[in-house]
Each structure stands twice: as C-alpha cells, then as structure tokens.
N, C-alpha and C positions, 0 to 999 in steps of 0.2 A: 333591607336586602339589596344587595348591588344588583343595578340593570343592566341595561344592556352596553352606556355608557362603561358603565366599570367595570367589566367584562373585557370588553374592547380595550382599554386602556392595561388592565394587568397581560392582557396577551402581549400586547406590543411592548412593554418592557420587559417579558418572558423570552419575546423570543429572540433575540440575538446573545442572550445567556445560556440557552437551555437547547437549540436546537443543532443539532449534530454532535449530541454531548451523550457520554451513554452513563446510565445510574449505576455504581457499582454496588450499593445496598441500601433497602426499602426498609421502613420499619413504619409499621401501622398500630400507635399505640391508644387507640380508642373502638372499640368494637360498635359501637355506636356510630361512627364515623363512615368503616368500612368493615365489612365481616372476610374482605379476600385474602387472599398471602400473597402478604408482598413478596416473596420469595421469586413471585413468576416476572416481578419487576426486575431481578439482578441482571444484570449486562444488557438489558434493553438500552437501545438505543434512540431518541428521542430524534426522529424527522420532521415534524409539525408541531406547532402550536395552535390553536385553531378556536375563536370562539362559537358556540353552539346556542344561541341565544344569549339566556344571560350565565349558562354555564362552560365550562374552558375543557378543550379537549386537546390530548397530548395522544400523539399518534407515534409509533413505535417499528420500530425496522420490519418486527416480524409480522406486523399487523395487529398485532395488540393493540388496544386503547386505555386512556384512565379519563372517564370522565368526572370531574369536579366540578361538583354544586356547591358554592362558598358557602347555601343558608343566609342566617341573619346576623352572624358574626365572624365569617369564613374568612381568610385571607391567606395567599401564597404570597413565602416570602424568600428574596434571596439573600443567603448570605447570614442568617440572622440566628441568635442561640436561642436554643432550645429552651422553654420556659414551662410554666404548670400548664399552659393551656397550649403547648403543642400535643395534634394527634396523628400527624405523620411526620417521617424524616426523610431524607430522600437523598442518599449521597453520590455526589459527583465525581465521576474521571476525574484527575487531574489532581482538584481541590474547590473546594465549597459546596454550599448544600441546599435544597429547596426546601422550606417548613411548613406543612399545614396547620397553622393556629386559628383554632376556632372556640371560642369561650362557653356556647351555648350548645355546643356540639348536635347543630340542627343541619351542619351541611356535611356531603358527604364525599368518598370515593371509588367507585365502580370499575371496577377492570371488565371489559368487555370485546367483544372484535366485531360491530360496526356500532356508528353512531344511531341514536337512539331515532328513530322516524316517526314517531306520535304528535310532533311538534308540529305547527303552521309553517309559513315563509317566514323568510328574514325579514324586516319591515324598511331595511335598506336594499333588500333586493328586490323585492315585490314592487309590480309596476303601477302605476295610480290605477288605472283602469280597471285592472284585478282586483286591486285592494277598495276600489268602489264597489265594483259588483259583490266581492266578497261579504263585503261590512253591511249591504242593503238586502242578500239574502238571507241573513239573520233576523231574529223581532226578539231585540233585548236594549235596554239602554244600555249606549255608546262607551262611556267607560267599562260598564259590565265585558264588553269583547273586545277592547281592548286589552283585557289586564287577563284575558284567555288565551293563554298560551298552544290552544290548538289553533287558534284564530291566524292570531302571528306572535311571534317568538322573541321574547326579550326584553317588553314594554313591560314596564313594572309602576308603581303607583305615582312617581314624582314624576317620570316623563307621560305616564298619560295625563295628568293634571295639566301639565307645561303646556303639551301639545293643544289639548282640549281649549286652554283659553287663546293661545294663539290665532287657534282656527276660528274660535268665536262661539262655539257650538259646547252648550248645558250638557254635562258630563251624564244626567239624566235623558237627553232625548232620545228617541226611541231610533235604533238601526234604519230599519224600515221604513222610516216618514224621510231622515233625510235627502235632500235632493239633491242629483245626479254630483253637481258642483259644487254643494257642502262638502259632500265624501271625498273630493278630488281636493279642497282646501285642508281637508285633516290629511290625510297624505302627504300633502307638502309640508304640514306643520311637523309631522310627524320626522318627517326626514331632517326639514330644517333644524330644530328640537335637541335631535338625536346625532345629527350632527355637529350643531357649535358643543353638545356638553362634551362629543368625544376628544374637540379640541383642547377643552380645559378641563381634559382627565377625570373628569365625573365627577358626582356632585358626593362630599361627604359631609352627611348628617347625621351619620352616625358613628359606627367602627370601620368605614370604606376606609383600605388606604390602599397601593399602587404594591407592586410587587419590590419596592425598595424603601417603602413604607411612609412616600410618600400621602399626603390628601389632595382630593381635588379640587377643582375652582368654581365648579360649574355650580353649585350652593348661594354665591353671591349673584347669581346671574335669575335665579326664579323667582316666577312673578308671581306666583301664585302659593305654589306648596308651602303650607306651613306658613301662609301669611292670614291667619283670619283674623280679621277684626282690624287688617291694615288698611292702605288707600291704593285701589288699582291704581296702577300704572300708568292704565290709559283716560279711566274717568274718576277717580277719585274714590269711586263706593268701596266702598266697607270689602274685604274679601269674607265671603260664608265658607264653612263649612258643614259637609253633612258625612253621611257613611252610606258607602255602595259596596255592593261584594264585600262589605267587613272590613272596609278600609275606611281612612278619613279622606276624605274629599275636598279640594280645593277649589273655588270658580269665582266669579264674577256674574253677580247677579244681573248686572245690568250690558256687559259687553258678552256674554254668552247666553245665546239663547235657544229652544227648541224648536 
C-alpha cells in the first residue's frame, strides 16, 4: 500500500497537470470503488491538489472534494488508456484525461465537502516534542502506534521499519518505557526517513508507480524492510523478522533495542 512517500510524490506530479484544469466528464466504473455520481464531478474545477496522509485530496472551486485512497493496488494516472482494470475516468478541458486503475479494487473514491478529521498530525508537521509526549502517553509497542493512523498519519509498514532501525529502538518496545530522548531520536528518524524517500519518489515494491507511471528509488535505499535473513548494515546480524499488528516486521536484533 503506498505511504506517505508515494502519496507525496503522485501529488507533486499531479499538480502542475491537473490544477486549474476543470473535468468536463466523470465516469465511475466500479461500484466497489466508489458508490457517488460522478455526474456532480462535470465542470468542477480542480484548485488544489493536496496530500491527506497517505491518501490524495482534490479540492474543487465550488468546494467539493474527491478523496482517494489508492488501497493496495491504486494508482492515478495521467495521460494513459483505459484498460480491464480502470475504475474511474476523469476527462479534461482542453484534452487528456486522469485514470483510476486499481486491480484489487480495495481503494477508493469519495466525494465529500470537507476533509476527513479522524486522522492524527502530519508526521512532517508534528513537532518532536508533541510527537514525544504523544508517543509516551500511549502503553503499546512502538511500531503498533506508529502504523495508527489516529496517532499520526501516513506511516505505513516500510517507513515505520526504516524509521524504527534508524532510531535504534526494537519495533516491539513498549511507548511508555521509552525515554524522553528515544522519543525525540524516532522523530528525527521519522522525518529524516520520510524525507530522503520523498526525494527518491518512494519506494516501489510492489504496484507503486508515480502518476506518469513512473517507480520509485527509495526500494534500493532500505535497510531493513524485506531484508531478513541479510547482513545489517551497520553490524552485520542477520535482519529478523516477526509480525505486529498483522504485518511483517523488519529490525535488527542487535542495533535496536528496548
């Protein structure tokens, strides 16, 4: 599922394509996707582009929104034909068109008129101090609230692994034990992280690709994710994996610890 990286990066090639451009017809062809009528899309006119976590929000002259959650094989694309596994179409003033293709049809799209406010902070916006105290009035292990999206917004399983070994800190340790300047070392990690992958357009391990269908780079740069049984990085052990919240789990036995 794209994070917050890939997120960020289909925004930023969306939006010098797509903003100040108005749809002149919507077609929604999977109900499973989206139950709205596009109808209320025609002549909208697209003012923002916006990411919302790890989901993308198109904001509209009259105050409409469309929020899109890509799911686990989502992807906005410009420019591109329509194929078995498009479920939206989206046509442009002028000429060209935006496609939601999604294979597994687990993502979706919501027409609404404001953004959804259930979510945490940004984890780019959130200031270390906040995001200490936040993380330390909790009592769950560490990956566990990170990959909670009421927590903070957008961290999904490969940037919290990334983050998690950077900072040094056992994806199982408990919120509440760590100390004041743990919490403040995963903040940075988390920033740092989440910054270099947004440079190299995020990381594709699976179906990610960029809204011109590009993949991203940030795949060759983990040190962790989906390396078990390799040689850390920094000391040579073995990476383990386990499973938290029903994910696989990446670390370092020996340079993270609780």
């Amino acid at each position: 599922m794209p994070e917050l990286p890939e997120a960020e990066t289909i925004v930023r090639t969306l939006r010098p394509y797509l903003e100040g451009r108005a749809i002149t017809v919507a077609e929604f062809l999977s109900k499973r996707v989206s139950t709205d009528t596009p109808e209320a899309l025609a002549g909208e006119r697209i003012v923002a582009v916006k990411r919302h976590g790890k989901q993308i929000l198109f904001e509209f002259e009259s105050g409409l929104m469309a929020l899109v959650k890509l799911g686990m094989t989502g992807a906005l694309l410009i420019n591109a034909e329509p194929g078995k596994h498009t479920r939206a179409v989206f046509t442009l003033e002028g000429s060209g068109n935006l496609l939601f293709d999604d294979i597994r049809q687990f993502g979706s799209i919501k027409l609404m008129n404001a953004a959804p406010a259930k979510l945490g902070p940004d984890p780019l916006d959130i200031g270390a101090g906040e995001f200490a105290a936040r993380l330390r009035s909790r009592n769950t292990q560490v990956k566990r609230a990170l990959l909670n999206q009421s927590f903070v917004r957008g961290i999904g399983n490969i940037y919290a692994d990334e983050a998690l070994f950077r900072a040094g800190i056992d994806p199982r340790a408990r919120t509440r034990r760590l100390k004041p300047e743990r919490a403040l070392q995963l903040h940075a990690a988390i920033v740092e992280v989440l910054t270099e992958a947004i440079a190299h357009r995020g990381s594709s391990v699976s179906d990610y690709v960029d809204a011109t269908g590009t993949q991203g780079e940030f795949q060759a740069r983990h040190r962790v994710y989906r390396k078990t049984g390799q040689p850390c990085v920094q000391c040579g052990t073995p990476i383990r994996r386990t499973v938290l919240a029903q994910r696989g789990t990446h670390y370092c036995p020996t340079c993270q610890i609780r």
